[in-house]
C-alpha positions as CSV (number, residue, x, y, z in Angstrom):
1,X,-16.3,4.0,12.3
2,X,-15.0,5.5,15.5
3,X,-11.1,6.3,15.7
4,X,-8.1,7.3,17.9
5,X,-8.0,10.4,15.6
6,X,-5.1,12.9,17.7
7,X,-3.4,15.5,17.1
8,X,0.1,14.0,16.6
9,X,3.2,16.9,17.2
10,X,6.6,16.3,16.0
11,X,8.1,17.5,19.3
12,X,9.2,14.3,20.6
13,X,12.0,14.2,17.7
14,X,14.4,16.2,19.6
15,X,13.6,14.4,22.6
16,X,16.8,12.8,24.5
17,X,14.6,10.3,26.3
18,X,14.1,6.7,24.1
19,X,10.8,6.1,25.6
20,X,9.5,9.3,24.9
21,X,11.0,8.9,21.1
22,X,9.4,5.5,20.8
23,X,5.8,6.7,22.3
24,X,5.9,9.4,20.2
25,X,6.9,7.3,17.2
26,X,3.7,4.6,18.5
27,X,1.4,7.7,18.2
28,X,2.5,8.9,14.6
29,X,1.9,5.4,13.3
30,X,-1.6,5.3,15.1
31,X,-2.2,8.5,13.4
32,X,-0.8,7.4,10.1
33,X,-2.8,4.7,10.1
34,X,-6.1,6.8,10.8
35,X,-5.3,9.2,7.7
36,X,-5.0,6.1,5.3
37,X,-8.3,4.8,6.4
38,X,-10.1,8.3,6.5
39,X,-8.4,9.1,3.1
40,X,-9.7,5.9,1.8
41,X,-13.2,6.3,3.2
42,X,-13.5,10.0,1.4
43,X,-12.0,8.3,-2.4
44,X,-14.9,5.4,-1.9
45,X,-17.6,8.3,-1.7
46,X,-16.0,10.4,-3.9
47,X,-16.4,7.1,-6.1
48,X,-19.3,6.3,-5.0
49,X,-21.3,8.8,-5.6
50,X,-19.7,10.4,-9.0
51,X,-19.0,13.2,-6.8
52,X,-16.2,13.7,-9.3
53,X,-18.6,15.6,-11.6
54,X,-18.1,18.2,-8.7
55,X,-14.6,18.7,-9.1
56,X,-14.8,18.5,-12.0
57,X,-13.7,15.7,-13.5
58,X,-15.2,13.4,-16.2
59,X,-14.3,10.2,-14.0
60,X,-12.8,8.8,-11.3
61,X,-9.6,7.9,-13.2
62,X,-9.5,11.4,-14.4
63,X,-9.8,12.6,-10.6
64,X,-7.5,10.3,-9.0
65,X,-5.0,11.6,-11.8
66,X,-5.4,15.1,-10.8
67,X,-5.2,14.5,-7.2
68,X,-2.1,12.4,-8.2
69,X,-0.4,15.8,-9.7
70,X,-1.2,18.4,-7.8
71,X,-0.2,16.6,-4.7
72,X,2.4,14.4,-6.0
73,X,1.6,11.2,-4.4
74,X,2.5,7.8,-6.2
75,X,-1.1,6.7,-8.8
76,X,-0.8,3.4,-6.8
77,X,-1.1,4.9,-3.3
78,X,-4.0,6.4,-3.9
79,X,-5.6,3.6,-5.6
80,X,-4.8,1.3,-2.7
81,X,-6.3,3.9,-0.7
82,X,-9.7,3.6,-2.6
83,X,-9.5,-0.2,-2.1
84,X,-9.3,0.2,1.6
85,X,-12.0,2.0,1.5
86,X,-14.2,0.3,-0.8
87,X,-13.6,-2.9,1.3
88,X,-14.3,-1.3,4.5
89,X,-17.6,0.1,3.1
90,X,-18.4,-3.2,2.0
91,X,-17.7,-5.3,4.8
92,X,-18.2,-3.0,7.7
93,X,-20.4,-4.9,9.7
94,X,-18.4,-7.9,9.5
95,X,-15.3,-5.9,10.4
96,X,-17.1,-4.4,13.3
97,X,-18.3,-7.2,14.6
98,X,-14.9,-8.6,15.1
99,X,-13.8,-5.5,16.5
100,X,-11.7,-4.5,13.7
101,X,-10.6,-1.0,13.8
102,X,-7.6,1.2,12.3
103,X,-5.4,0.3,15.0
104,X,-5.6,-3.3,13.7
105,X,-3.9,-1.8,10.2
106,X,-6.0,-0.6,7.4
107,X,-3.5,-1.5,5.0
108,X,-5.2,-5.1,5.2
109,X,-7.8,-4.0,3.5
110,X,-7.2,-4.5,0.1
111,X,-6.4,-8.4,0.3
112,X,-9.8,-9.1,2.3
113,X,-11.9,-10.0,-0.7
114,X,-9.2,-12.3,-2.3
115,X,-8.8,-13.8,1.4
116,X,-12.5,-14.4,1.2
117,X,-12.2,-16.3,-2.1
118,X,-10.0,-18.8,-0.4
119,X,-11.3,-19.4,3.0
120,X,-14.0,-19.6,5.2
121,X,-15.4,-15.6,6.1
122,X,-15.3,-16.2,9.6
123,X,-11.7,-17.2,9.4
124,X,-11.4,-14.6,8.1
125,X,-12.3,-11.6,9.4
126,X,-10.7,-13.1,12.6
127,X,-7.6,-13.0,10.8
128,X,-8.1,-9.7,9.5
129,X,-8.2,-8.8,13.1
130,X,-5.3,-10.6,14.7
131,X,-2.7,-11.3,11.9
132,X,0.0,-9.2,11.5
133,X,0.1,-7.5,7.5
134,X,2.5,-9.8,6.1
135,X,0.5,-12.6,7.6
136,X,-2.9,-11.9,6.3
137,X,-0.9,-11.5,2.7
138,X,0.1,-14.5,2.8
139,X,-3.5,-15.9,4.0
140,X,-4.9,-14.1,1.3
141,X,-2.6,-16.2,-1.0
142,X,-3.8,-19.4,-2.6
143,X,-1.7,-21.9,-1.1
144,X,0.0,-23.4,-4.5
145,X,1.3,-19.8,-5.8
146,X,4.4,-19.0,-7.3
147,X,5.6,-16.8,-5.1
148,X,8.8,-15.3,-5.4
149,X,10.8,-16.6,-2.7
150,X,12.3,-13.7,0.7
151,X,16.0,-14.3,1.4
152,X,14.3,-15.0,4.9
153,X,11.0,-14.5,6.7
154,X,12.0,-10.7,7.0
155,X,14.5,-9.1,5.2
156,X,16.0,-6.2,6.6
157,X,17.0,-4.0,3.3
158,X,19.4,-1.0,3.5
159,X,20.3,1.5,1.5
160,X,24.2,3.5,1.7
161,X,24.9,5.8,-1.2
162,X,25.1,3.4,-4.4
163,X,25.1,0.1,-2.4
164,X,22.0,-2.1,-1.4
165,X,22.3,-4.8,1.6
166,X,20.3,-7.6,2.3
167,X,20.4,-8.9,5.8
168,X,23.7,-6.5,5.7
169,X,25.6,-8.9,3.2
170,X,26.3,-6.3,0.3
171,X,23.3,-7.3,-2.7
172,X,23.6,-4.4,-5.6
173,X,25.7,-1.7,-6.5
174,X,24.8,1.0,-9.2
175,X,27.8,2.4,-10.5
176,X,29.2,5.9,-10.0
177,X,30.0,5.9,-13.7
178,X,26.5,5.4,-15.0
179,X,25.7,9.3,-14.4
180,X,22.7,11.3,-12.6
181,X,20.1,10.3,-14.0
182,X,20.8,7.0,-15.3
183,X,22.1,6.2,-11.6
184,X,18.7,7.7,-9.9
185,X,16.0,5.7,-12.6
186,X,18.1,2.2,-11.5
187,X,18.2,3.2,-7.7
188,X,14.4,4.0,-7.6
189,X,13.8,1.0,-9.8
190,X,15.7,-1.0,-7.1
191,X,13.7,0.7,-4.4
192,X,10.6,-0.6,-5.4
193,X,12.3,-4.8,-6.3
194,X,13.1,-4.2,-2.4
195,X,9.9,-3.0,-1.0
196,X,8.3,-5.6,-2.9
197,X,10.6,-8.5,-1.2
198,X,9.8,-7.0,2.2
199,X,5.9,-7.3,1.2
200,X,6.1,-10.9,-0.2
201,X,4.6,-9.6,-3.6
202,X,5.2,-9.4,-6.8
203,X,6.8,-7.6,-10.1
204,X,5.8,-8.1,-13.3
205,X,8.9,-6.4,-15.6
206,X,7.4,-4.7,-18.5
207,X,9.2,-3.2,-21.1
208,X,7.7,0.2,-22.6
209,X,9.2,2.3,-25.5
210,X,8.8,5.5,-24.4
211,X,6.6,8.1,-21.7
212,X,3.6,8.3,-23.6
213,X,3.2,4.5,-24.1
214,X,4.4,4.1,-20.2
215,X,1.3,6.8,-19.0
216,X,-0.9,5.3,-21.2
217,X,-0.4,1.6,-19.8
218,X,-0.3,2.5,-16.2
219,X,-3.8,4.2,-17.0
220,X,-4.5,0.4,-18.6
221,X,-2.9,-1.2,-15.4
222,X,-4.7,0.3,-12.8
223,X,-8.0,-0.2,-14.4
224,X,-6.8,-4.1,-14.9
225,X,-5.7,-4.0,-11.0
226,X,-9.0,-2.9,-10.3
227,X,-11.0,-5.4,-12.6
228,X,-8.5,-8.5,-11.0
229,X,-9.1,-7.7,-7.0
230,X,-12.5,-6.8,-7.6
231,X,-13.6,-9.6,-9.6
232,X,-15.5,-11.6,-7.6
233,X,-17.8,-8.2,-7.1
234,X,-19.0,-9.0,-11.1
């Protein structure tokens, strides 16, 4: 696949001109966008080809772990990453054929196989192409899911100090009293509730006893995650 691959420079940050900010903003996501899909090209061979054993590492679990702490990126990012990749891989000549590229937003990716379950491929990968992200998610969606339901079509979420705002009507408020660390595992857990609303997906609460059980199900999860938006591979 060809890209827009540039070098992107920070410089237009202390710019005073808006339409400089916002074209250098454009270009960062282009090149954002780019890095996902060249990250998640590399985790597909790496994959791929057990090229693992290299580094290594026993499996692709075990490498994606590594990776995960020496670079301290979030087990789920890179594992979406792998999915992008895997379904670009698979489907490249559709994708090219409808001109698909990573300007069109790679983080599509991963809901293309489930789309395909649903509807008819040329649909599609014409979607694919032309739908904005939260669009194609809900393409991908069977049409009699429980979904749970957005305030709105977008909610605009915002974070000030302790408080959370929805559409800038005050939602949550973590306590002052609850101390450091209590205070920071509520506000990230929050964090995650509200990124989740913006996407239109899911959380699943599960309740774990301690650190050891909670590494040892996200290993359990991600292999699951893998098995469930793969399936139709078997």
């Amino acid at each position: 696949m060809k890209t827009d691959a540039a070098i992107i420079t920070l410089d237009y940050a202390n710019s005073g001109s808006a339409v400089q900010i916002d074209n250098g903003i454009r270009e960062t996501i282009k090149g954002i966008r780019v890095s996902i899909l060249a990250m998640g090209l590399g985790l597909a061979r790496i994959k791929a080809n057990g090229l693992y054993t290299d580094l290594e590492c026993s499996s692709m679990p075990a490498y994606i772990d590594r990776l995960c702490d020496e670079t301290k990126m979030y087990r789920g990012s890179v594992y979406n990453w792998l999915y992008i990749g895997e379904a670009y891989i698979k489907y490249r000549n559709e994708l090219e054929q409808v001109g698909f590229s990573d300007n069109d937003g790679p983080s599509k990716l991963p809901y293309l196989e489930r789309a395909l379950e649903l509807n008819q491929k040329q649909d599609v990968f014409n979607s694919i192409k032309n739908m904005t992200l939260r669009e194609f998610i809900s393409f991908a969606k069977p049409k009699d899911e429980t979904i749970i339901p957005a305030l709105n079509e977008k909610p605009v979420i915002t974070e000030r100090g302790n408080n959370f705002y929805i559409d800038g009507n005050l939602a949550l408020v973590v306590s002052k009293k609850l101390g450091r660390g209590t205070s920071a595992y509520f506000k990230k857990v929050i964090r995650v509730a509200c990124s989740a609303l913006e996407a239109g997906e899911v959380i699943q609460p599960i309740q774990l006893r301690n650190m050891r059980e909670a590494r040892r199900f996200a290993d359990a999860a991600d292999s699951l995650i893998v098995k469930i938006r793969r399936k139709s591979h078997t």
